[in-house]
C-alpha positions as CSV (number, residue, x, y, z in Angstrom):
1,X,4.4,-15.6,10.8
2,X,1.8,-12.8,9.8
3,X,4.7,-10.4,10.4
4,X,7.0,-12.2,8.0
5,X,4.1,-12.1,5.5
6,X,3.8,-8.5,5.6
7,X,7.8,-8.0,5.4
8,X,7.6,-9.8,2.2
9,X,5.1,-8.1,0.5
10,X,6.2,-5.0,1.8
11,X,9.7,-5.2,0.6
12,X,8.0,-6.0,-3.0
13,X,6.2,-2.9,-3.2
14,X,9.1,-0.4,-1.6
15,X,13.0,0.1,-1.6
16,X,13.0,1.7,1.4
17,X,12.1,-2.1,3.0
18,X,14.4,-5.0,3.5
19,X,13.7,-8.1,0.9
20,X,13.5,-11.2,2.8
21,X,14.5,-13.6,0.1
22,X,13.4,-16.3,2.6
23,X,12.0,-17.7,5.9
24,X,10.8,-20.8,8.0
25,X,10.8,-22.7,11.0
26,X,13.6,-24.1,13.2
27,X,12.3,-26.9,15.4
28,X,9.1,-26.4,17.5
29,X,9.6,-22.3,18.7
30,X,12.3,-20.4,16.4
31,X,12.1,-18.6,13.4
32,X,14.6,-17.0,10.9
33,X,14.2,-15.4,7.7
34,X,16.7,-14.5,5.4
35,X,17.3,-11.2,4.6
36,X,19.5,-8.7,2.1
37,X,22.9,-7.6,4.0
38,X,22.8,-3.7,4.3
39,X,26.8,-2.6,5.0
40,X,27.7,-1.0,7.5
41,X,25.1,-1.8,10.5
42,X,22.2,-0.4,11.9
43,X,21.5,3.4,12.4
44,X,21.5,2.9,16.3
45,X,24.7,1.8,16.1
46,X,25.9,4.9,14.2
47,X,24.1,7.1,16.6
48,X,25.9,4.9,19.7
49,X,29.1,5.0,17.7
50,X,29.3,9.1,17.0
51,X,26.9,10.4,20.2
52,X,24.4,11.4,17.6
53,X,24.6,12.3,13.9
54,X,26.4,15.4,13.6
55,X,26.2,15.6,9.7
56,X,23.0,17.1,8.6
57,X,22.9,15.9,5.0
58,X,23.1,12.5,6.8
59,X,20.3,12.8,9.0
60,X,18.2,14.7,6.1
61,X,18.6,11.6,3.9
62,X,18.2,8.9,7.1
63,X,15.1,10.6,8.2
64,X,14.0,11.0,4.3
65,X,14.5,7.4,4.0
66,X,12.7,6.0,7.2
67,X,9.6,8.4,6.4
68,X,9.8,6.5,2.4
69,X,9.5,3.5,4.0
70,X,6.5,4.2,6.6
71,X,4.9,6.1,3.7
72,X,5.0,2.9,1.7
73,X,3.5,1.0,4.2
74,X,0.5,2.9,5.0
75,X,-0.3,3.0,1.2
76,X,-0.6,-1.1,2.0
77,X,-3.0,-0.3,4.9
78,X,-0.5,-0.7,7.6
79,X,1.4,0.9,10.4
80,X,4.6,0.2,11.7
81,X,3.8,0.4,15.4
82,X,7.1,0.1,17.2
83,X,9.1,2.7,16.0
84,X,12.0,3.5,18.1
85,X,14.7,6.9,18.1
């Protein structure tokens, strides 16, 4: 639950973070949280989809974007630490 905690602050303080608008418990073991709906998937799924990103303005502004986001974090005194390609 500490992780949902963070999310929400998080996306409070950055646009480059995913609002969760809200979260709880199911039963005994699962969690959800509902989140905003961002169009048109995930990144890994456009990098599956097109072997790579071939469009450099496109990777400038995804890699601009992720680097916002991680920046916005560590001026809340954290780190993401499971970053993935």
């Amino acid at each position: 639950m500490r992780e949902i905690r963070l999310q929400t602050s998080a996306a409070e303080n950055s646009e480059f973070i995913v609002k969760v608008h809200v979260w709880g418990q199911a039963g005994t073991s699962r969690l959800f949280m509902v989140m905003d709906f961002c169009s048109g998937g995930d990144m890994r799924q456009h990098i599956a989809k097109s072997v790579g990103i071939t469009d450099a303005e496109l990777r400038l502004k995804w890699a601009r974007q992720v680097i916002s986001g991680l920046r916005d974090l560590h001026r809340m005194g954290y780190s993401h630490l499971d970053l993935k390609p």
